[in-house]
C-alpha positions in Angstrom: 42.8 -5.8 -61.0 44.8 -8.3 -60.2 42.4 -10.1 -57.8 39.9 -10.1 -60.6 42.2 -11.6 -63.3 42.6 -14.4 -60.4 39.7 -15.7 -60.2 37.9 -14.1 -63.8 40.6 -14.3 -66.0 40.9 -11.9 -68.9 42.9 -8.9 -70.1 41.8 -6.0 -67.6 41.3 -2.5 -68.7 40.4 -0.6 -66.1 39.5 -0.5 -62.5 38.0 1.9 -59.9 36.0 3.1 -56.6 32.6 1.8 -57.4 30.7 2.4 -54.1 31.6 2.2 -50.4 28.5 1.3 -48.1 27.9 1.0 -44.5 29.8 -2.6 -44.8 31.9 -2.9 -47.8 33.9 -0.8 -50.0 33.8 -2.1 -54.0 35.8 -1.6 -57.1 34.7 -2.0 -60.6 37.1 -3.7 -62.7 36.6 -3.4 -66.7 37.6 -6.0 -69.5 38.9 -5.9 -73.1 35.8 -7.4 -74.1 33.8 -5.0 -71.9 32.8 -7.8 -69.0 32.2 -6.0 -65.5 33.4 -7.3 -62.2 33.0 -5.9 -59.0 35.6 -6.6 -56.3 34.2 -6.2 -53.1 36.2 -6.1 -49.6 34.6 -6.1 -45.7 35.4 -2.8 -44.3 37.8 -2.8 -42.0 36.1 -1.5 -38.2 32.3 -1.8 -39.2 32.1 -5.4 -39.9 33.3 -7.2 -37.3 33.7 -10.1 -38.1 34.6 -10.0 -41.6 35.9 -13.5 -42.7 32.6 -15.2 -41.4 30.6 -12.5 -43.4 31.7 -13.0 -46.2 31.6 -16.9 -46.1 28.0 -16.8 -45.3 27.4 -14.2 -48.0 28.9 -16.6 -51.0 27.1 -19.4 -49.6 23.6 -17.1 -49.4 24.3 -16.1 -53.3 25.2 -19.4 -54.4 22.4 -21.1 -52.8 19.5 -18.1 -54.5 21.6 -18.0 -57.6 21.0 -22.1 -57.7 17.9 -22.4 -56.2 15.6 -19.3 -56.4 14.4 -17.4 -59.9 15.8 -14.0 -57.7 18.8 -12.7 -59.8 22.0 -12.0 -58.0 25.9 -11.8 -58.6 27.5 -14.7 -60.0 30.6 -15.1 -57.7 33.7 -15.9 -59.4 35.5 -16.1 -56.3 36.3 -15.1 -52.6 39.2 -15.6 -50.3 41.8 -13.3 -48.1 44.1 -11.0 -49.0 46.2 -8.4 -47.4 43.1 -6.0 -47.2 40.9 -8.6 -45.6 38.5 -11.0 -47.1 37.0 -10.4 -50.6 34.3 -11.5 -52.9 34.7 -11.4 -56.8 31.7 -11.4 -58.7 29.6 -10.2 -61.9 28.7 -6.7 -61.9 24.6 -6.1 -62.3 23.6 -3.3 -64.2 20.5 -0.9 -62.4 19.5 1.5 -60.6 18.7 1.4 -56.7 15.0 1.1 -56.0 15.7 3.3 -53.1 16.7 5.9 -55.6 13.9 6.1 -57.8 11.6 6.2 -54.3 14.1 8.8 -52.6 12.9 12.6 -51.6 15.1 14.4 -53.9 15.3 17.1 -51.2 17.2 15.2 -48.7 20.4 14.1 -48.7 22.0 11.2 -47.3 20.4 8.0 -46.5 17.1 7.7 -48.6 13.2 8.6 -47.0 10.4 8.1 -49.0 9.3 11.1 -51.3 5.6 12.5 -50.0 4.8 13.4 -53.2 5.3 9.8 -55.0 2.5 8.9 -57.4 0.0 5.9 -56.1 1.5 4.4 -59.7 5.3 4.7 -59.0 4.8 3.0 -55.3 2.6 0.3 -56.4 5.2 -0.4 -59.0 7.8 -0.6 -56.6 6.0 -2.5 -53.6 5.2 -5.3 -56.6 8.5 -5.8 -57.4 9.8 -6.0 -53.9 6.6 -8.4 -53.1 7.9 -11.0 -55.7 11.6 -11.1 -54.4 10.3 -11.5 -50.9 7.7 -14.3 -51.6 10.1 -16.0 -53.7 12.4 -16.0 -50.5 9.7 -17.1 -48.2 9.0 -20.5 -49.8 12.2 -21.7 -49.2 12.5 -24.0 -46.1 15.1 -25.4 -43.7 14.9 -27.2 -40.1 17.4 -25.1 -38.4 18.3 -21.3 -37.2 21.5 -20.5 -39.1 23.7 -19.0 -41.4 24.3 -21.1 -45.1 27.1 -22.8 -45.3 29.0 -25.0 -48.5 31.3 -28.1 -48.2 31.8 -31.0 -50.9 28.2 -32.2 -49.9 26.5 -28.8 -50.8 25.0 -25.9 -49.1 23.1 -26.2 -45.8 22.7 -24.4 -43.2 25.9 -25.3 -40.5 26.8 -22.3 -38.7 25.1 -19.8 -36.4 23.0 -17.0 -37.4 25.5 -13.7 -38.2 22.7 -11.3 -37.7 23.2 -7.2 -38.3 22.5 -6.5 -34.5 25.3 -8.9 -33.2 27.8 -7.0 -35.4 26.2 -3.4 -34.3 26.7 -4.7 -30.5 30.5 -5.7 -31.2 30.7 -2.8 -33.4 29.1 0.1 -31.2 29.2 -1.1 -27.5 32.1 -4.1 -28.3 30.1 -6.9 -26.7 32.7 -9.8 -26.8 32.1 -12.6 -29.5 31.8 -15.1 -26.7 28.0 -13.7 -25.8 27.1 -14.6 -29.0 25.7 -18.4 -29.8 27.8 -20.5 -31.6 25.6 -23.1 -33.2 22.3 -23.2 -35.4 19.0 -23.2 -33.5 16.9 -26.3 -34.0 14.0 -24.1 -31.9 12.4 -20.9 -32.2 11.5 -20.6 -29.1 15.2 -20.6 -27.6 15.9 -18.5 -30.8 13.9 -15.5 -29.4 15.1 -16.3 -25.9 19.1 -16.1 -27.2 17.9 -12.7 -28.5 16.0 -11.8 -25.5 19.2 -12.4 -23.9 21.8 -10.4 -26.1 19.5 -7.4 -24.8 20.6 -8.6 -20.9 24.5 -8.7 -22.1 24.0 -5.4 -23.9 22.8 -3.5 -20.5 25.1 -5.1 -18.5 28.4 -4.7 -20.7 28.0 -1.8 -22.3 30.4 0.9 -20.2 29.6 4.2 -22.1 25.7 6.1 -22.2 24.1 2.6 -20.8 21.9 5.0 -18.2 21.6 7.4 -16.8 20.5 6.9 -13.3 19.9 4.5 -10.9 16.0 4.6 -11.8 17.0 4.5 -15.9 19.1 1.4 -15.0 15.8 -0.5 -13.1 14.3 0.5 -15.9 16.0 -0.9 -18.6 16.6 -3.9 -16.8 12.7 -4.8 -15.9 12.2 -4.4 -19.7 14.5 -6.8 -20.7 13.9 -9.5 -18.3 10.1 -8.9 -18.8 10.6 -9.2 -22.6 12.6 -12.3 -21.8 10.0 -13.9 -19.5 7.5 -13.4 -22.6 10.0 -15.3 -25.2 9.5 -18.3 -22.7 5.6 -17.7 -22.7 4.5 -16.8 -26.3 5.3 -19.9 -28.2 6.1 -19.1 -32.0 3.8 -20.8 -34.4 6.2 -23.1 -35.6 8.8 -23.4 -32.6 10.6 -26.3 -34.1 10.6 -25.1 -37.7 10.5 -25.2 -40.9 12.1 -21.8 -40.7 12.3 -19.3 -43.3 15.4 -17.3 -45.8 15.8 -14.2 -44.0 18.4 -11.3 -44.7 18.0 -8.4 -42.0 19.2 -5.7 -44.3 16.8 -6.1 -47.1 15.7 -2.9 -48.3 15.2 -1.3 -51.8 18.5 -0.1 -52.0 19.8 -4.1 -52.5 17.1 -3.7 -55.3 18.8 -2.9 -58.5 15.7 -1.8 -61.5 16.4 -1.7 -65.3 15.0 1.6 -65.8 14.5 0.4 -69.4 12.1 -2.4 -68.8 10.9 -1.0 -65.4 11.9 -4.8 -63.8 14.3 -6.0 -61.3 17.8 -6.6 -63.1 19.1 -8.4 -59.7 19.2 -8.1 -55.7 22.9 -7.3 -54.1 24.1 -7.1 -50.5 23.0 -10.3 -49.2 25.3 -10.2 -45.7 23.2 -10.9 -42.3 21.4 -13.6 -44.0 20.1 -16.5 -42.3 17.1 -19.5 -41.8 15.1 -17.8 -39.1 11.7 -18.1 -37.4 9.0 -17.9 -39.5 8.3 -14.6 -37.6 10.4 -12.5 -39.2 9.6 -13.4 -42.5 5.4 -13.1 -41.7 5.8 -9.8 -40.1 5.0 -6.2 -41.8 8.4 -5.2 -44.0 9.9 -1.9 -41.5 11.5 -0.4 -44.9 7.9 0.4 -46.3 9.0 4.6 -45.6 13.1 3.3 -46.7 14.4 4.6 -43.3 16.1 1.9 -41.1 14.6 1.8 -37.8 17.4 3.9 -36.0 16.2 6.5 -37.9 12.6 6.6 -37.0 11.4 9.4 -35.0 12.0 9.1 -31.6 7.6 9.1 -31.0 6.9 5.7 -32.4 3.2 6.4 -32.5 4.1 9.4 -35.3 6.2 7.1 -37.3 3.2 4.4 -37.1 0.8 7.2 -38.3 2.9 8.0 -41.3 3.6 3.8 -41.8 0.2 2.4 -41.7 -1.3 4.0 -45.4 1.9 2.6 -47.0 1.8 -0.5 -45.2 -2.0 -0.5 -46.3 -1.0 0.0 -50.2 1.9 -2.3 -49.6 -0.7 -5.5 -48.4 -3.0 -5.0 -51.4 -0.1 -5.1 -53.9 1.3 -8.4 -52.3 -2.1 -9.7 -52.3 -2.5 -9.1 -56.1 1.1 -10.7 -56.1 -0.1 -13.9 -54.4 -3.4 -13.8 -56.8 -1.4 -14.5 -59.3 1.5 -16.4 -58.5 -1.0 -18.5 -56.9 -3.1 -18.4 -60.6 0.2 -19.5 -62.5 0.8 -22.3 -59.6 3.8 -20.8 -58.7 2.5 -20.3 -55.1 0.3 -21.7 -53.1 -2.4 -20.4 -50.6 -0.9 -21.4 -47.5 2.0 -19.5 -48.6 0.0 -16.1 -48.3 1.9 -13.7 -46.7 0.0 -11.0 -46.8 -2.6 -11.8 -44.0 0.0 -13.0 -41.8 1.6 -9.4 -42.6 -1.8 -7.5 -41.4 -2.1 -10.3 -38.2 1.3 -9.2 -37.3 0.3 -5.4 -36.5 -3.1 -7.1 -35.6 -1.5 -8.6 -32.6 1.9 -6.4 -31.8 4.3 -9.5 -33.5 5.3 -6.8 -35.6 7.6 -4.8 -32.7 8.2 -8.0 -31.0 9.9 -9.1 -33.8 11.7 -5.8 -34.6 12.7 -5.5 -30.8 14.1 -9.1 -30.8 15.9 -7.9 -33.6 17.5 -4.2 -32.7 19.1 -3.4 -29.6 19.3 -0.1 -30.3 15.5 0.1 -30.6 14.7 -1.8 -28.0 13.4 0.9 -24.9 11.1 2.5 -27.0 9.6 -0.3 -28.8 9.4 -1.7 -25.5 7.5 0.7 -23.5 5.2 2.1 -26.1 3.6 -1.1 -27.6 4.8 -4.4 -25.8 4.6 -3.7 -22.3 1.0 -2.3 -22.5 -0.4 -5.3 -24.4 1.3 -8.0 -22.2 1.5 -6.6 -19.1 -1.6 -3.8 -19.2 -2.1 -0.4 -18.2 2.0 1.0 -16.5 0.8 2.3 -13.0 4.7 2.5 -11.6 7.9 0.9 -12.3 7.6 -0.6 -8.9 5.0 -2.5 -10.0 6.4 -4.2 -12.8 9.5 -4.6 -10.9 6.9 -6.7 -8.4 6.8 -9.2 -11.8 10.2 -9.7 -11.9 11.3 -12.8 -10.0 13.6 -13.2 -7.1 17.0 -13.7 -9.2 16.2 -11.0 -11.5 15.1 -8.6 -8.7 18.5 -9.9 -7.3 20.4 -9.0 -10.5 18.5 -6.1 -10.9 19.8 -4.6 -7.9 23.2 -5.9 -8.3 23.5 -4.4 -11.7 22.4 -0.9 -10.2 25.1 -1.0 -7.5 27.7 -1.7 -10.3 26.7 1.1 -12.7 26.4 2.9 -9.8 29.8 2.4 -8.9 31.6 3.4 -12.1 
């Protein structure tokens, strides 16, 4: 309470556990004259680095609060206490989208009830489809994480994405892998990525592989995905680059079950400018798991994704139609036909396996290496593509894992 009074000042009633989440635990604080403020630290073990999180995350909010018609938090203030950093902010009233979606049969984190009506889903994919259209319009000329000084916000520091903090997290990958700038390409953008997937392999001591063969394995995907990042050009290698939070989901979606309309978006950590990729590919959240917790046969979870990404497309284009009727968007700010391209060509699981390590084999081997490199005949073969370094490397690497 009494970081609340700090920086919201008032007579404090009451305060208690509000809700603890994969990356923050929060507190709701009450006021005489019934005002709600949540105080919200890092957790302590799962973010990593929690000071720079936070940061970016008041800069993200201020800049949508200021510059977007998306609703979120006011913050009243952030800094560092004994318990780590901290945000206080304005408390939203709603109920996770992700709830009213949610199989009631299942517990734990939410999957998408087989049985929702055609009406509740369309309902739901519109009101995501505004929040992430009102994102996408937004433009910057560099690969980063907001930042705010006495000049304003801009974007000034390096993209803090959800996959370097599961790396330094899960497999503790060093910070100094990591870039430490903004990206004023996309093209070395996906080639820094391509590249945290090398460090990964070779750093990570426990589970890595399992064999000699596993380890050739692994490491011909990644340096074969990372000779592809220096031959598929993005669209728009030098920018303008688009608002991107990696954790979006409708769980950050809070819903006025009154009105049936968004009250306010929460949770905006791993935020960042990013290619234009990201933001033009398919949403993965369509079926509200995360992609660790897809079925292990991608081609099953694609057979249950593809009719909701199909209802998902039509909503979105009825979203545009009339955005784009009340001037508020324009045509070539469609997303949705950029959305079906991105399946249409495999950007889709280039994107996603950019963007997860922990993803990475699978997505690999079932749809990227078959569309660039054709028909898998033996790993011998595609270890033939590898160049003399990396074959080099390759074999170094195995002596070493090998050896342990």
């Amino acid at each position: 309470m009494q970081l609340a009074k700090k920086h919201r000042p008032g007579k404090t009633k009451s305060a208690c556990l509000w809700r603890s989440g994969a990356f923050n635990i929060c507190y709701r604080v009450r006021y005489d004259d019934d005002v709600h403020v949540i105080v919200r630290f890092a957790s302590l073990g799962r973010a990593i680095l929690r000071r720079e999180k936070v940061e970016n995350e008041v800069a993200t909010m201020e800049y949508i609060r200021h510059s977007t018609s998306i609703t979120v938090p006011e913050v009243f203030g952030t800094g560092n206490c004994w318990a780590g950093p901290y945000i206080v902010m304005s408390f939203l009233e709603g109920v996770p989208l992700s709830q009213i979606l949610k199989d009631p049969s299942i517990e734990g984190r939410p999957v998408l009830n087989p049985q929702i009506s055609d009406r509740s889903l369309k309902w739901a994919y519109y009101e995501m489809a505004k929040v992430i259209l009102e994102l996408s319009k937004h433009e910057f000329d560099s690969i980063g994480a907001l930042a705010e000084d006495e000049r304003g916000i801009s974007i000034a520091r390096r993209p803090l994405t959800f996959n370097m903090n599961e790396l330094m997290a899960s497999a503790n990958l060093p910070e100094e892998v990591f870039p430490l700038q903004p990206f004023r390409s996309a093209t070395d953008y996906f080639k820094a990525l391509a590249m945290q997937h090398l460090f990964h392999l070779r750093l990570q001591q426990r589970d890595a592989v399992n064999s000699e063969e596993d380890c050739r394995k692994k490491f011909t995907a990644r340096c074969l995905f990372l000779n592809l990042m220096e031959k598929i050009f993005p669209q728009h290698p030098q920018g303008p680059f688009r608002l991107y939070c990696d954790d979006f989901r409708p769980s950050n979606v809070l819903v006025d079950c009154d009105t049936s309309r968004v009250s306010g978006v929460i949770d905006w950590e791993f935020t960042y400018a990013a290619p234009a990729e990201f933001t033009y590919v398919a949403p993965w959240w369509l079926l509200l798991q995360s992609p660790e917790d897809w079925e292990g046969d991608l081609n099953q979870f694609l057979n249950r994704y593809s009719p909701r990404l199909h209802a998902f497309l039509k909503v979105l284009g009825d979203c545009e139609n009339e955005l784009i009727n009340q001037h508020s968007l324009s045509e070539s700010q469609r997303l949705s036909p950029r959305m079906q391209h991105s399946m249409d060509t495999g950007l889709f699981w280039v994107c996603l396996a950019a963007r997860y390590s922990s993803m990475f084999d699978e997505i690999y081997w079932t749809f990227i290496d078959p569309r660039y490199y054709g028909t898998f005949t033996s790993l011998d073969d595609r270890i033939r593509l590898l160049d003399q370094e990396q074959q080099r490397d390759m074999n170094e690497l195995v002596r070493h894992k090998a050896g342990h």
